[in-house]
C-alpha positions in Angstrom: 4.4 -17.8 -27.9 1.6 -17.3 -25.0 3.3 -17.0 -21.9 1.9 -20.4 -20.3 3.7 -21.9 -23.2 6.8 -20.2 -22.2 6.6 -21.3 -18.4 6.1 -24.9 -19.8 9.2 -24.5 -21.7 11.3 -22.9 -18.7 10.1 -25.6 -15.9 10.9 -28.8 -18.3 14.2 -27.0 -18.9 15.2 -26.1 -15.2 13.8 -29.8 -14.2 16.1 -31.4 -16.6 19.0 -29.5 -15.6 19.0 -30.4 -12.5 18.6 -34.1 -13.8 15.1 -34.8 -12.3 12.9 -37.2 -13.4 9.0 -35.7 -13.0 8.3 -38.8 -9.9 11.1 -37.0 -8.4 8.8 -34.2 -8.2 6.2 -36.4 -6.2 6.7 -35.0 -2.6 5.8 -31.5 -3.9 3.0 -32.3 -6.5 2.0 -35.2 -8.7 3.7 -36.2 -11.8 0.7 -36.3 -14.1 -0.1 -32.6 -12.7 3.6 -32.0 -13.6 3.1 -33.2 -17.0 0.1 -30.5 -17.4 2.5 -28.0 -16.4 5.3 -28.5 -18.6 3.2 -29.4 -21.7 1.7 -26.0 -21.0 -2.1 -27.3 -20.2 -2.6 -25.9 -16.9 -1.8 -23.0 -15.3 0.2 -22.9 -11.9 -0.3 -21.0 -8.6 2.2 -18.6 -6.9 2.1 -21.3 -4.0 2.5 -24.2 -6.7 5.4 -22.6 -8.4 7.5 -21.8 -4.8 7.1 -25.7 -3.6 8.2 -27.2 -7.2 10.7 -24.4 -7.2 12.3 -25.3 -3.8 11.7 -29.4 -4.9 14.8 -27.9 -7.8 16.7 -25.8 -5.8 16.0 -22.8 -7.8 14.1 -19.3 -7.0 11.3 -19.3 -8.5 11.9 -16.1 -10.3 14.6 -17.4 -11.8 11.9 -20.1 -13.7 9.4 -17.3 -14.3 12.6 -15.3 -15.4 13.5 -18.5 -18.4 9.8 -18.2 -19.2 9.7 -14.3 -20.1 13.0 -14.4 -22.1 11.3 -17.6 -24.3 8.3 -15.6 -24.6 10.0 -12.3 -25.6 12.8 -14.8 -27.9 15.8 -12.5 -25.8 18.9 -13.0 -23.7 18.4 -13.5 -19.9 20.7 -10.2 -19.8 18.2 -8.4 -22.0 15.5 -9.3 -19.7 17.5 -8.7 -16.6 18.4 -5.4 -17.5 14.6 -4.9 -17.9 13.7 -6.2 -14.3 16.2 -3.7 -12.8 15.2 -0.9 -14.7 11.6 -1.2 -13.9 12.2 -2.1 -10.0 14.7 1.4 -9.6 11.7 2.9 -11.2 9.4 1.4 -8.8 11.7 2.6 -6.1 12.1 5.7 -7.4 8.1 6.2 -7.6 7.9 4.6 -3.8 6.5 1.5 -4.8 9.0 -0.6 -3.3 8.4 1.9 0.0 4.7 1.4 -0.4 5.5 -2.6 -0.2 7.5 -2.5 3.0 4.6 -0.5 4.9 1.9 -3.0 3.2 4.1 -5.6 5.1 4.8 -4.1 8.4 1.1 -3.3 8.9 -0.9 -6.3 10.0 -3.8 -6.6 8.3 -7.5 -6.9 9.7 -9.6 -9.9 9.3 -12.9 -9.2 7.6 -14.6 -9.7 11.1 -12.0 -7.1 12.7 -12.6 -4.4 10.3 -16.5 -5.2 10.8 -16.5 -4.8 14.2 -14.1 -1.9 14.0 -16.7 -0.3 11.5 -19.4 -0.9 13.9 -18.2 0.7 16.8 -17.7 3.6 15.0 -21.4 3.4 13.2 -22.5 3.3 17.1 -20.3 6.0 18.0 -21.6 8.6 15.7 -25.2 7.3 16.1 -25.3 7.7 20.3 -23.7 11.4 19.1 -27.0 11.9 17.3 -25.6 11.5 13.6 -28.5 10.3 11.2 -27.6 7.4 9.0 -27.0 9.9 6.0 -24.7 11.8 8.1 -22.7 8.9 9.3 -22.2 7.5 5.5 -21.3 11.1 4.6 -18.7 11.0 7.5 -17.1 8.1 7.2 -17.2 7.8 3.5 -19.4 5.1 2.9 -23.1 3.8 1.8 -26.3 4.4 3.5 -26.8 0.4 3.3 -23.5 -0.4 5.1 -24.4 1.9 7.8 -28.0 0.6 7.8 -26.2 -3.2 8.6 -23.8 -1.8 11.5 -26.7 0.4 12.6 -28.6 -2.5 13.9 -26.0 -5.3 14.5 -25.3 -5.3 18.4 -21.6 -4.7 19.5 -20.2 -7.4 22.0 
């Protein structure tokens, strides 16, 4: 069974649990988009699944958990053994260490890093740096350098 399948499978079963018609659904998305969903002809977004899965009252891993058991045909116990043994393997290979310091450092907007990028284009050129030696220097193309080379720094 294909996985959107699956998902179909687990969101009809966790909105019928909770005894929900689909219109009770309408605040978070509408019922003939529901429909889609849970006969398995349309995808859903990250975003789409956290709204309908707060509309239940359920984590939303907990529906994408339901889908991966129907697609694998095992127990939830089977599967959530899995899940732990591949996240203390993520933490144990500093993934889950690599996720905290993705989060606590803000990210730069486009326009940030571009203006970041050239200031230091500038930089190296008022030092005397050729193009070629900027690129070489800060690790990046002749035609990048070429663009912050001529585009004025307020």
């Amino acid at each position: 069974m294909s996985l959107s399948q699956a998902f179909a499978k687990a969101l009809r079963a966790a909105r019928r649990a909770k005894e929900l018609r689909q219109d009770d659904l309408a605040n978070v998305t509408s019922r003939s988009y529901l429909a889609l969903l849970e006969s398995g002809r349309s995808g859903v977004t990250l975003e789409k699944l956290d709204q309908i899965a707060t509309a239940l009252r359920v984590d939303p891993l907990a529906i994408f958990a339901m889908a991966i058991c129907s697609r694998n045909d095992e127990p939830m116990d089977v599967t959530l053994s899995r899940l732990i043994s591949e996240i203390q393997y993520l933490t144990e290979v500093g993934a889950i260490d690599e996720l905290r310091e993705e989060t606590a450092t803000p990210r730069l907007s486009p326009t940030e890093k571009g203006l970041i990028m050239t200031a230091k284009v500038h930089s190296l050129r008022e030092e005397g740096l050729t193009q070629k030696e900027i690129a070489d220097e800060l690790g990046i193309s002749t035609a990048t350098v070429h663009k912050h080379w001529h585009r004025r720094i307020e």
